[in-house]
C-alpha positions, -999 to 999 in steps of 0.1 A, spaced: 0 0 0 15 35 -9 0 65 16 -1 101 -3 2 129 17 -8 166 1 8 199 8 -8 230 21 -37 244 3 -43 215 -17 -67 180 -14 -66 149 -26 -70 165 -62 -30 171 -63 -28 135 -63 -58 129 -91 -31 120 -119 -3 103 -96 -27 79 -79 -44 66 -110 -9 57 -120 3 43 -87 -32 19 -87 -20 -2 -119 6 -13 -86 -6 -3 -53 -35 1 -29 -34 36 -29 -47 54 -1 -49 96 -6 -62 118 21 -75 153 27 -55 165 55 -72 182 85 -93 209 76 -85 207 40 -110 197 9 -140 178 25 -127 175 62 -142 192 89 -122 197 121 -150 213 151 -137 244 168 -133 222 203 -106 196 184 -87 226 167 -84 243 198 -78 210 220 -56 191 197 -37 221 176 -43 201 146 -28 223 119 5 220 138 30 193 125 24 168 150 -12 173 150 -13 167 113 6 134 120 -17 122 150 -49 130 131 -35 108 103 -17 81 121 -57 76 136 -71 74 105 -45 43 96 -52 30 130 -86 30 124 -86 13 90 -55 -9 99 -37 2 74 3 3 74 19 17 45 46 -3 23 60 35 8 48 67 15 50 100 -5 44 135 5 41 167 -17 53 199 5 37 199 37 28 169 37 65 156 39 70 169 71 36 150 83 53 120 73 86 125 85 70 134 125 45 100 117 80 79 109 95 94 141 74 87 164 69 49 148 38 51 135 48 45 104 77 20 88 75 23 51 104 11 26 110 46 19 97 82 22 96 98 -10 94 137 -6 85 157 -39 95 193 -35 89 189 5 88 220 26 112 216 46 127 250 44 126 267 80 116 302 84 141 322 108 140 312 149 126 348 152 98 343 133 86 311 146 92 320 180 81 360 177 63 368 148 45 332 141 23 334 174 6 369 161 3 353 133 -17 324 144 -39 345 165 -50 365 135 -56 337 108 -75 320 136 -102 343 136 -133 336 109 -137 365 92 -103 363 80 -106 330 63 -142 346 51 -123 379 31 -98 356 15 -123 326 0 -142 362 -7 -110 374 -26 -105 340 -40 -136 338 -55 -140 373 -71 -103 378 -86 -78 353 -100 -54 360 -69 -54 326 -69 -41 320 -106 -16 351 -104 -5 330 -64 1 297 -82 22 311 -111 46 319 -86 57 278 -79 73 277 -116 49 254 -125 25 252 -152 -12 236 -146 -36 231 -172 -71 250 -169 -88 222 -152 -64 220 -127 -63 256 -118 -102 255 -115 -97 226 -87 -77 252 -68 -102 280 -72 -134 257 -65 -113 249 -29 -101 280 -21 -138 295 -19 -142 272 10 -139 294 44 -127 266 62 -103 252 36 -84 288 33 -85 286 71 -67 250 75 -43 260 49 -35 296 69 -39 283 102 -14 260 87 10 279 80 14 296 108 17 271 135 38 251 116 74 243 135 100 230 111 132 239 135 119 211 158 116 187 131 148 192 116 162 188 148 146 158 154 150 142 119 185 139 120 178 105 138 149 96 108 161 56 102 136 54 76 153 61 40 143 92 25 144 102 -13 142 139 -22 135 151 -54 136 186 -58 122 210 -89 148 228 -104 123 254 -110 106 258 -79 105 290 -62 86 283 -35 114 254 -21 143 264 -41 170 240 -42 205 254 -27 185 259 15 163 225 7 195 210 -4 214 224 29 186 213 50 182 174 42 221 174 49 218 164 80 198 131 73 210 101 75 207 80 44 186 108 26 193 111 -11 185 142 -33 176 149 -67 169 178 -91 139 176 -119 135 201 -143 98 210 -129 83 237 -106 65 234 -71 37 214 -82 54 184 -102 31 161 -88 3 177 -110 30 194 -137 33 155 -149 16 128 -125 28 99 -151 62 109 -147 57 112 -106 44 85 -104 73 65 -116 98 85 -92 71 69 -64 73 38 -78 106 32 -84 114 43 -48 104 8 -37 82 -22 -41 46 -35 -40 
């Protein structure tokens, strides 16, 4: 069984092309992370659980194996979702073959902005009518086009109109902020330098939103991790899922 972890803002749309690829080989399980596409997460578990923080993410997913009895053979994350799987592989939730992480975020912002500026942060995008202007903005402007332009990626029209339809959603632009801003990558990288689950990089030589020389620096520090450069942007899962899917598959074995 491959797992398929999306990155923020996104759903298991990002995956649409990949997984009907990865099926031809593997039970293929794709799910919306917490608050994002057609998951709800109630006001009492955000608050309870901080479930848009890293190890929330993984907890809320790790249950939802649990639940199904479900452990994955290989796993592959897009962006956020690599660091989800990398905190699930800590704590032993998971034991794939491999982790494959396609342009993974795992760029850290400076120690004074997660420890000053990120807590403001939080306690803005936190409150509703924030989420409600930008699904507003998203839905009455291309903002959302003119945003995605920016990973050096290319998506066809269809695609684009996936990202549009789920950023009207309140609580979709909400998860994806809220997100964002509690997010703690200088504990994880601190933490993953003991990772003894094999991890494959592959980096888009056009990316701008992960470029390659700090992700490069930053998966230095793991053991076993390899890293590679594709010429694609951001969002190569969706750029060319046939081609994605083969840099999944050949990462391991059914």
């Amino acid at each position: 069984m491959v797992l398929l972890l999306h990155g923020t803002g996104g759903s298991t749309h990002s995956w649409a092309g990949c997984a009907s690829a990865l099926a031809t080989r593997y039970t293929v399980v794709s799910v919306d992370l917490p608050g994002h596409g057609f998951t709800v997460v109630p006001p009492s578990v955000e608050r309870a659980r901080q479930v848009y923080a890293i190890d929330g993410m993984a907890q809320a997913v790790q249950q939802l194996l649990d639940a199904l009895q479900l452990q994955p053979h290989l796993a592959a994350g897009h962006s956020a979702g690599v660091p989800v799987l990398l905190r699930m592989a800590l704590q032993r939730g998971i034991a794939p073959v491999r982790i494959v992480g396609l342009a993974p975020a795992l760029v850290a912002p400076p120690a004074w902005y997660v420890t000053l500026l990120a807590p403001l942060v939080a306690s803005v995008v936190e409150r509703e009518v924030v989420a409600l202007s930008a699904a507003s903005l998203a839905a009455g402007t291309r903002i959302i086009r003119a945003m995605l332009a920016t990973t050096g990626s290319v998506l066809r029209p269809e695609q684009l109109a996936r990202y549009e339809w789920l950023c009207r959603s309140p609580a979709h632009v909400h998860a994806a902020l809220a997100m964002m801003a509690r997010w703690d990558l200088p504990a994880l990288l601190r933490d993953v330098t003991t990772l003894n689950t094999p991890l494959e990089v592959i980096a888009g030589r056009r990316d701008r939103w992960v470029p390659e020389a700090p992700l490069r620096r930053a998966v230095a520090g793991v053991h076993g991790a390899s890293f590679r450069v594709e010429e694609a942007g951001h969002l190569l899962i969706e750029e060319d899922p046939a081609r994605a899917a083969a840099w999944i598959a050949g990462a391991g074995t059914t």
